[in-house]
C-alpha positions as CSV (number, residue, x, y, z in Angstrom):
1,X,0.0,0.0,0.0
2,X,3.1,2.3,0.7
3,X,4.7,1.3,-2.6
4,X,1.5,2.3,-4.6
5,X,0.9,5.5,-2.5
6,X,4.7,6.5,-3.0
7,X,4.0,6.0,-6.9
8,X,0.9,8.0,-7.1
9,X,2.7,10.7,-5.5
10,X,5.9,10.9,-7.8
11,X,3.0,10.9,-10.9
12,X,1.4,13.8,-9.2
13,X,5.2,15.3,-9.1
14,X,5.8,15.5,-12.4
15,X,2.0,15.5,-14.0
16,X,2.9,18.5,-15.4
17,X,4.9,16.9,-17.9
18,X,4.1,17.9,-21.7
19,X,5.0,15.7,-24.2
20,X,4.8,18.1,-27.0
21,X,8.5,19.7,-26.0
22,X,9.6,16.3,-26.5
23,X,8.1,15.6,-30.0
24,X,9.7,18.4,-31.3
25,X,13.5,16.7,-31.1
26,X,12.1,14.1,-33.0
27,X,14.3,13.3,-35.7
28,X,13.2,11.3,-39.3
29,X,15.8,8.9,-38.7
30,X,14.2,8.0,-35.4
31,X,11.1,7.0,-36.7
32,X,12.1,5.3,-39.9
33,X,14.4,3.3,-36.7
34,X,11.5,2.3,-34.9
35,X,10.4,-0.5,-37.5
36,X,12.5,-2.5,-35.4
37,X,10.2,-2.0,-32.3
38,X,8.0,-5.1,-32.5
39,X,5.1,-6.3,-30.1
40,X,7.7,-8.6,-29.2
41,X,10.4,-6.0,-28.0
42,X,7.6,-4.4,-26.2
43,X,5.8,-7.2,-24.4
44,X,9.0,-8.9,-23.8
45,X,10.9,-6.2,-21.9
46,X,8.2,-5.7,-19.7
47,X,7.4,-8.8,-18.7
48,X,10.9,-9.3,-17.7
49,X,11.2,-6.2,-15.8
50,X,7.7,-6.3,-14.1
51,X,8.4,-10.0,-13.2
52,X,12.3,-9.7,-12.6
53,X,13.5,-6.4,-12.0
54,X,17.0,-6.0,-13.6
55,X,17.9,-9.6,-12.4
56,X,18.1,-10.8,-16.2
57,X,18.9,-7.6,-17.5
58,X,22.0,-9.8,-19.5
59,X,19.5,-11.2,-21.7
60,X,18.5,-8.0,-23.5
61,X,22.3,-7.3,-23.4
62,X,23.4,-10.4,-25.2
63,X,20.6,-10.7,-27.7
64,X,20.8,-6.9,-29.1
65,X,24.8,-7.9,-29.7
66,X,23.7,-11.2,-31.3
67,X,21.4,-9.1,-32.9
68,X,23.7,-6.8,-34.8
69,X,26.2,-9.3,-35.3
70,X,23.8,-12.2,-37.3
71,X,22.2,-9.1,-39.6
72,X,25.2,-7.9,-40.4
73,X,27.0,-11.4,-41.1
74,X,23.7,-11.7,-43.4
75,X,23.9,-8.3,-44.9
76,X,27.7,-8.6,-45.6
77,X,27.2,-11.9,-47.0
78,X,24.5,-10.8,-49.5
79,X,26.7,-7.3,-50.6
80,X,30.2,-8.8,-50.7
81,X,29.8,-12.3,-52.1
82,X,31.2,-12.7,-55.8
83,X,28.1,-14.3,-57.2
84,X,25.6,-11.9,-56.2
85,X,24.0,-14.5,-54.3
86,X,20.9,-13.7,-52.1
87,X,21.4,-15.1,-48.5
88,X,18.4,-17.9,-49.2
89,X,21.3,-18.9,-52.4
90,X,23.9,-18.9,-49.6
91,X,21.7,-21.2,-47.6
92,X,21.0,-23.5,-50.2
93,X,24.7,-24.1,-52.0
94,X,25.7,-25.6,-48.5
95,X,22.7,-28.1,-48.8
96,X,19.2,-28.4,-50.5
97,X,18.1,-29.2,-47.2
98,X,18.4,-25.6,-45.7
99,X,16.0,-24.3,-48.7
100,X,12.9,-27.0,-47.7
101,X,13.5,-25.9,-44.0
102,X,13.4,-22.0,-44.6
103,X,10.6,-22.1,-46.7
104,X,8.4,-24.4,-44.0
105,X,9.9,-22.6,-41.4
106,X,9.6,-19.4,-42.9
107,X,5.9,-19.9,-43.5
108,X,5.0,-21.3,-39.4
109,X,7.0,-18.9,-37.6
110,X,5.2,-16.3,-40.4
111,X,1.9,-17.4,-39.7
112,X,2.6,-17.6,-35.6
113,X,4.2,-13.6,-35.7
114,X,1.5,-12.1,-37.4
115,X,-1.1,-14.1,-35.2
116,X,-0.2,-12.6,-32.1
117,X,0.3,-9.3,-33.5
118,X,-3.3,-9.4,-35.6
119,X,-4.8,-10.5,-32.1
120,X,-3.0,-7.4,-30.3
121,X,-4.4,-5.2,-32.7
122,X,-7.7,-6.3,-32.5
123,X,-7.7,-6.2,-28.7
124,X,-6.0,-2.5,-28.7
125,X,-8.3,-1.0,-31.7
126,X,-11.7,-2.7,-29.3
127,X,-10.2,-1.0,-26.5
128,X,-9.9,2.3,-28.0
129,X,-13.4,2.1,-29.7
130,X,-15.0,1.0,-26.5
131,X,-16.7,-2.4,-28.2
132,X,-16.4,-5.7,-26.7
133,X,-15.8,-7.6,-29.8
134,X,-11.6,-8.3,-30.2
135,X,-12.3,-11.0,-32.9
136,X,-14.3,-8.2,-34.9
137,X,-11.7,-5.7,-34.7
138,X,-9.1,-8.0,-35.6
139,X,-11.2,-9.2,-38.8
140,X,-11.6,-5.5,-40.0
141,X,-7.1,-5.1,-39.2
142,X,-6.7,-8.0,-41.7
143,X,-9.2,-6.6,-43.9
144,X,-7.6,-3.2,-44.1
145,X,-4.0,-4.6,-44.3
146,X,-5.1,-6.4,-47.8
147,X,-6.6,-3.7,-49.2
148,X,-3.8,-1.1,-48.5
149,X,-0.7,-3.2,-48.9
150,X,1.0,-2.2,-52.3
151,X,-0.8,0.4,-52.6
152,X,0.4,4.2,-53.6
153,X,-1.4,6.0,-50.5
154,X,-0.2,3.3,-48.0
155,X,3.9,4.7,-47.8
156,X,1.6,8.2,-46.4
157,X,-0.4,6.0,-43.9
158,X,2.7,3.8,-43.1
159,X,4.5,7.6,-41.8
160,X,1.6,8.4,-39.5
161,X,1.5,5.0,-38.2
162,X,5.2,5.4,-37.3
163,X,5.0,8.9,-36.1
164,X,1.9,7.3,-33.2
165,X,4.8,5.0,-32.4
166,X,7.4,7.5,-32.1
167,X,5.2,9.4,-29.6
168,X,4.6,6.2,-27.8
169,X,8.4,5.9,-27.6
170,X,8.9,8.9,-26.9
171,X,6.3,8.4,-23.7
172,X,8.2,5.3,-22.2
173,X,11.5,7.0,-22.8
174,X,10.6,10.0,-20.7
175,X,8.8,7.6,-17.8
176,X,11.8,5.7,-17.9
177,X,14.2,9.1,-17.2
178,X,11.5,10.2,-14.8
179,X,11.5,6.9,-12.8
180,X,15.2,7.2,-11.8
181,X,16.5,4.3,-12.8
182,X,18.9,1.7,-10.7
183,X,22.0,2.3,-12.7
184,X,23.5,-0.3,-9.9
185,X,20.9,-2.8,-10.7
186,X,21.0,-2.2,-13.9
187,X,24.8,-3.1,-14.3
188,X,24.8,-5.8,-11.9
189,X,21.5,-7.4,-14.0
190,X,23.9,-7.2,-17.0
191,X,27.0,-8.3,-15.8
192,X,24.9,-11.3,-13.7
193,X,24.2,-14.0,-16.1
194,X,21.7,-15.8,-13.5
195,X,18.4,-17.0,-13.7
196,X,16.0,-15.9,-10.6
197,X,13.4,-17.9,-9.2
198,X,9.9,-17.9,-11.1
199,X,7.6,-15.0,-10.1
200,X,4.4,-14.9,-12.0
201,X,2.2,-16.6,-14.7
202,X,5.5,-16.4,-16.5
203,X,8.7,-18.8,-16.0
204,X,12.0,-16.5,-15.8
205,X,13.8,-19.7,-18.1
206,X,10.7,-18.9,-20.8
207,X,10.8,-14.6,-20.7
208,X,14.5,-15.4,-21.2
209,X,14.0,-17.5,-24.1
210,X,11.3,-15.2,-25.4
211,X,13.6,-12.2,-24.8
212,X,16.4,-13.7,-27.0
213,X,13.4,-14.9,-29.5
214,X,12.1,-11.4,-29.7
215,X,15.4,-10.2,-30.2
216,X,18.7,-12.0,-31.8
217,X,16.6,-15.1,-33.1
218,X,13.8,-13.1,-34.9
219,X,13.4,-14.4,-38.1
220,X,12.3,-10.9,-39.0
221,X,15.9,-10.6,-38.9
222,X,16.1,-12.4,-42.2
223,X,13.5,-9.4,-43.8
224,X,17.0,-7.0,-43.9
225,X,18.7,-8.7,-47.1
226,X,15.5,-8.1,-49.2
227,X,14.7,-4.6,-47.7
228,X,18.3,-3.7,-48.4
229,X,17.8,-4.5,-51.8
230,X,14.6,-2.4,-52.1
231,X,16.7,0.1,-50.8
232,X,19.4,-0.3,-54.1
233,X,22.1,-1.8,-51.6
234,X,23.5,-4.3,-54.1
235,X,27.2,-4.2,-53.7
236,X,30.1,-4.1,-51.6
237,X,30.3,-0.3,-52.1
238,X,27.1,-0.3,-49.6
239,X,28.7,-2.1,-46.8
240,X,29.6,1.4,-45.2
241,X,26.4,2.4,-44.8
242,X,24.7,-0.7,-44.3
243,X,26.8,-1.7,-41.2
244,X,26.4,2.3,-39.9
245,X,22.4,2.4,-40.4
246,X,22.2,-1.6,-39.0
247,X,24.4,0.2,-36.1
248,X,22.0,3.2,-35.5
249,X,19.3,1.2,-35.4
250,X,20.7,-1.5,-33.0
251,X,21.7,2.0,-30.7
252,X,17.9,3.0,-31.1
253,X,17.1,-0.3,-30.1
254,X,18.8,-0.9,-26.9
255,X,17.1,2.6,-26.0
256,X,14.1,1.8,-26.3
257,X,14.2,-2.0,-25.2
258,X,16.0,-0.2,-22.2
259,X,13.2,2.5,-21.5
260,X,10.5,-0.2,-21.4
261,X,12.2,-2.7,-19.1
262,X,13.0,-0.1,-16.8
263,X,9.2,1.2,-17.0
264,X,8.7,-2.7,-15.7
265,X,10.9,-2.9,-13.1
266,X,10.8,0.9,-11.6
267,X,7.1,1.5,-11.9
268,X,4.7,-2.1,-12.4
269,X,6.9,-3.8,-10.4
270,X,6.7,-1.4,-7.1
271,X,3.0,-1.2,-7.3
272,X,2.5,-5.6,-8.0
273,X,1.3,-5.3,-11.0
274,X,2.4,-8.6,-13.8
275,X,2.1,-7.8,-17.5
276,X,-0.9,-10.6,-17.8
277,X,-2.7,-8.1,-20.8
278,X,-2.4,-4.9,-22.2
279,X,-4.1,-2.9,-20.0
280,X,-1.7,-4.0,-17.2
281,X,1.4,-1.9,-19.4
282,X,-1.0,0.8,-20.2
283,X,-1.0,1.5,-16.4
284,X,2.4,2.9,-16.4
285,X,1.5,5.6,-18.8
286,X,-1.7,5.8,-17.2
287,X,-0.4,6.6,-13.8
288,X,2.1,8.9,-14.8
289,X,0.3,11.3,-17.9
290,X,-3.4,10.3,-16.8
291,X,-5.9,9.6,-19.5
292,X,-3.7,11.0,-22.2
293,X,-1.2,8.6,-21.7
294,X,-3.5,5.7,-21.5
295,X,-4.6,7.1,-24.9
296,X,-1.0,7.2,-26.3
297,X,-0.3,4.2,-25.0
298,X,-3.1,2.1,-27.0
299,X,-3.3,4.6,-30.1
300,X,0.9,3.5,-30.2
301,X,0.0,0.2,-29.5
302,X,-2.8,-0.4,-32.7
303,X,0.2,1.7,-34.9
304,X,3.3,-0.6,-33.7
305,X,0.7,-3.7,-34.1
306,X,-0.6,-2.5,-37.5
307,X,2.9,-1.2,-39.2
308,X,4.2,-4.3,-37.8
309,X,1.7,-6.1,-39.7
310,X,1.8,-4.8,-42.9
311,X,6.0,-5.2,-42.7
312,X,5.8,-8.6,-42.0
313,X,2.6,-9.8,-45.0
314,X,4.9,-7.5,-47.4
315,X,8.2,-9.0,-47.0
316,X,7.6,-12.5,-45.5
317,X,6.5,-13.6,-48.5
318,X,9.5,-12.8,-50.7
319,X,11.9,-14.7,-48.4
320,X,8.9,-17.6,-49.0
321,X,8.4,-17.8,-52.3
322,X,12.0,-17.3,-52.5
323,X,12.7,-20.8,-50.8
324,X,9.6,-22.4,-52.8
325,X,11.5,-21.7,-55.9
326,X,14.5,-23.2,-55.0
327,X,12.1,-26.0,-54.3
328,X,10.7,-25.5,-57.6
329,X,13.2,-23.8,-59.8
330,X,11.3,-24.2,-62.4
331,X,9.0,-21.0,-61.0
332,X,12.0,-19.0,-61.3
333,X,12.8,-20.1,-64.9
334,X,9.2,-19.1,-66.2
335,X,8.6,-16.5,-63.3
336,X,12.0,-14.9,-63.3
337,X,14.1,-12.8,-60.8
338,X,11.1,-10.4,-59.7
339,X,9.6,-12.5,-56.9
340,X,6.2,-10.9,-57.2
341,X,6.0,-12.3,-60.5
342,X,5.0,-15.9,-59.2
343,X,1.6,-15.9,-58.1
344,X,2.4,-18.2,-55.0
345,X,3.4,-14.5,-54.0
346,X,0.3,-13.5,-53.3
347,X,-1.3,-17.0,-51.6
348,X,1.8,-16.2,-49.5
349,X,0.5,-13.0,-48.3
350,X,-3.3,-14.3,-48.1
351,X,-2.1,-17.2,-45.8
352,X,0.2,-15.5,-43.1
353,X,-2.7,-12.9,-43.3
354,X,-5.9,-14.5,-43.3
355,X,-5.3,-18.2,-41.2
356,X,-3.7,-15.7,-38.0
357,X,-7.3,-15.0,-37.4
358,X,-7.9,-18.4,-35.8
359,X,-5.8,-17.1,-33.1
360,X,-8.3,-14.5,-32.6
361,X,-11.2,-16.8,-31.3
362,X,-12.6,-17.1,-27.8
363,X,-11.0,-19.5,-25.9
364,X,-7.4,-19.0,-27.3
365,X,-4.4,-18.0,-25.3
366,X,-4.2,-13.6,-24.4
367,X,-2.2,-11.9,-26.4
368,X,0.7,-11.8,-24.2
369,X,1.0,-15.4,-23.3
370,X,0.7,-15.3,-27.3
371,X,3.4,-13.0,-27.3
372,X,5.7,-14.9,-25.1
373,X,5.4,-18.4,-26.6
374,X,6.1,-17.0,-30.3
375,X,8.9,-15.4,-29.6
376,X,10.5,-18.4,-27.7
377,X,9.6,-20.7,-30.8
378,X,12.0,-18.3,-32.5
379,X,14.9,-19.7,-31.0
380,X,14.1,-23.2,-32.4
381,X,15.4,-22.0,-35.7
382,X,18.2,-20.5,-34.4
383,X,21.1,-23.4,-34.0
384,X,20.3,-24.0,-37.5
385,X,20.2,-20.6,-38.7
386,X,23.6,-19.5,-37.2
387,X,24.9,-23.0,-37.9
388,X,24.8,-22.9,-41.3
389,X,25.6,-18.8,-41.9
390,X,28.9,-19.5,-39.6
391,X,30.2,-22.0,-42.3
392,X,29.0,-19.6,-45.0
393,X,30.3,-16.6,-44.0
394,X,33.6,-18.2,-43.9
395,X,33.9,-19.4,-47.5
396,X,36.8,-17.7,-49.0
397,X,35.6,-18.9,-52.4
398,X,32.6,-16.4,-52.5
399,X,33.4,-13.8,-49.7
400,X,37.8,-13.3,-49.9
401,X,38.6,-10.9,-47.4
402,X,35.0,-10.2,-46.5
403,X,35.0,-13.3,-44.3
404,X,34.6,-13.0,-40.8
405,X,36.4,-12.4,-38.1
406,X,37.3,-14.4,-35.0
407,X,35.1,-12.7,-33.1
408,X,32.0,-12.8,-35.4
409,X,33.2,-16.6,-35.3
410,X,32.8,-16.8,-31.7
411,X,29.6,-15.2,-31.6
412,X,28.1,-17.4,-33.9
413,X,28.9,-20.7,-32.4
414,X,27.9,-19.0,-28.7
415,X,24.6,-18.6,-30.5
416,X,24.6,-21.8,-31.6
417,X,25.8,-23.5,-28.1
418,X,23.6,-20.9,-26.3
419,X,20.3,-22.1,-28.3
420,X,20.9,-25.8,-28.2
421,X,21.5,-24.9,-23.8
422,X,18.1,-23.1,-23.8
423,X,16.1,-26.0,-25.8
424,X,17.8,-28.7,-23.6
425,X,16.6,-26.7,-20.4
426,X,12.8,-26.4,-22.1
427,X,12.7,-30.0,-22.5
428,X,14.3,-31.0,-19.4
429,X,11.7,-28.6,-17.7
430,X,8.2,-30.0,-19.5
431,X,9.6,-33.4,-18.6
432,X,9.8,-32.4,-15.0
């Protein structure tokens, strides 16, 4: 009772607090940056700190590292390689094998992603428009996905969707400041490499795992090669500026990922209350900017969900029906390069769009446990993943002196070593 009286009075302290002074600092390359903020990141970080404090702050530390290290490995390998090879063509000339698993991998941990994020954005958009009907909401998401996808207006709606995000941001980053932070905790969290005791609905040895998921073993991670094509980054004359805007937005990242997990651990924590839905992390804001920040924080919410969305049903598919043709090369003979080409493209799209929805129905698990569980699925893929771009990435024939270093060699294998550890403690755990 203490605790929650002693918040409510540092919310009344600062309630004078105006976001609009901080919007104005707001930079473009920030908010073209916060694509990388998932639902994951979000619901992640704040489970762990509202559940954990700081205690597995070393998590979040290792897995943004891992993070920038496997995208750029993959980015290098797709810019410097000497037969303009795509990193699904670097997969597949170690063995056929690695093409049938990306592609049904690709599609389940596609299908899974967008499902909790469709049922997120249902939930957030029936919260804001006062209607108890989730599953209707998230119907009328997909709906409006498919019809703006690809088309010319949706780059303007994409921007506004961003810029409610960056004011979401924006919103944890200045709760976080104004929270005073442990700086003790925190570096004793990240220099602590220990697992605490379960607290919660949530295991600590399953946030941990969905933490890294979320994180270094996204397989949005994989989105970046074809992205950075869009973007005319073809050569190794881009690596420069690949490896600087990768670095930005791994910077951006660990601010953010920073400013929510210390909004967990300084502020839900204190006053008891476990991230079980999204109205539990809408509290922070809540108590600290009133209604207005309970509005920011669910109008951020639908636009992370929602841009999120659309990201993921537009580039998905290209990595898939890039692995089907390998599959099928004969697609790609009568289809050529431009993926779209192939109709499978499209059935792509429909399916990681449409089939989430199932999700969505009454009796399924909330959107956080959702959340959780898909983002530790992640790291399923991940011995595989960092397996085979380790022997890859070190193939003098195609790369020379872009190879990697011993470093980048180390940090591969400890991903490697540290996901076959975490999928030996899961199953040692169900069995128990």
């Amino acid at each position: 009772m203490a605790q929650t009286e002693s918040a409510s009075k540092k919310a009344t302290g600062i309630s004078r607090f105006s976001l609009a002074n901080v919007v104005k600092i707001l930079g473009p390359g920030i908010i073209a940056v916060l694509s990388w903020l998932g639902a994951g990141d979000l619901i992640t970080s704040s489970v762990a700190g509202s559940n954990y404090g700081y205690a597995m702050m070393w998590v979040l530390a290792v897995s943004l590292l891992l993070r920038f290290l496997i995208v750029n490995i993959i980015a290098r390998f797709q810019l410097c390689n000497n037969q303009g090879m795509s990193i699904l063509q670097g997969y597949a000339q170690l063995h056929p094998l690695f093409a049938y698993f990306m592609f049904g991998y690709a599609l389940i941990m596609a299908h899974l992603t967008n499902a909790y994020m469709v049922k997120g954005a249902g939930e957030a958009l029936s919260t804001l428009l006062h209607i108890n009907h989730p599953l209707l909401c998230s119907v009328a998401v997909v709906l409006a996905v498919w019809m703006l996808v690809g088309r010319n207006f949706y780059t303007m709606i994409e921007g506004v969707m961003k810029l409610l995000l960056a004011i979401m941001t924006l919103a944890f980053l200045s709760l976080a400041i104004m929270a005073t932070p442990d700086l003790g905790g925190i570096l004793s969290g990240t220099i602590g490499f220990s697992i605490p005791a379960d607290e919660g609905v949530h295991g600590a040895l399953l946030v941990a795992v969905s933490v890294i998921g979320a994180v270094a073993g996204s397989f949005s991670n994989f989105v970046h090669p074809y992205v950075m094509k869009e973007k005319g980054w073809t050569g190794p004359e881009h690596k420069r500026i690949q490896r600087n805007d990768l670095l930005f937005a791994v910077i951006v990242g660990i601010i953010i990922n920073l400013a929510i997990w210390v909004v967990g651990a300084e502020i839900l924590r204190p006053n008891g209350i476990q991230v079980n839905t999204l109205d539990d992390l809408g509290t922070a804001l809540e108590l600290y900017f009133g209604k207005g920040g309970w509005l920011i924080f669910f109008v951020g919410v639908f636009a992370t969900l929602f841009a999120s969305i659309s990201g993921k049903t537009t580039a998905l598919p290209m990595l898939i029906t890039d692995a089907f043709q390998y599959i099928r090369p004969g697609r790609r003979e009568r289809y050529g390069k431009v993926l779209h080409n192939d109709p499978m493209h499209k059935w792509f799209m429909l399916f990681i769009l449409v089939t989430p929805l199932i999700w969505s129905l009454p009796g399924m698990p909330n959107f956080v446990t959702l959340t959780i569980a898909v983002n530790a699925l992640n790291i399923i893929g991940l011995p595989v993943i960092s397996l085979g771009l380790l022997i890859m990435s070190n193939q003098k024939s195609l790369l020379g002196k872009y190879r990697n270093n011993w470093f980048e060699n180390i940090a591969l294998g400890f991903a490697t070593a540290l996901a076959v550890w975490i999928a030996f403690q899961l199953g040692a755990d169900l069995l128990t």
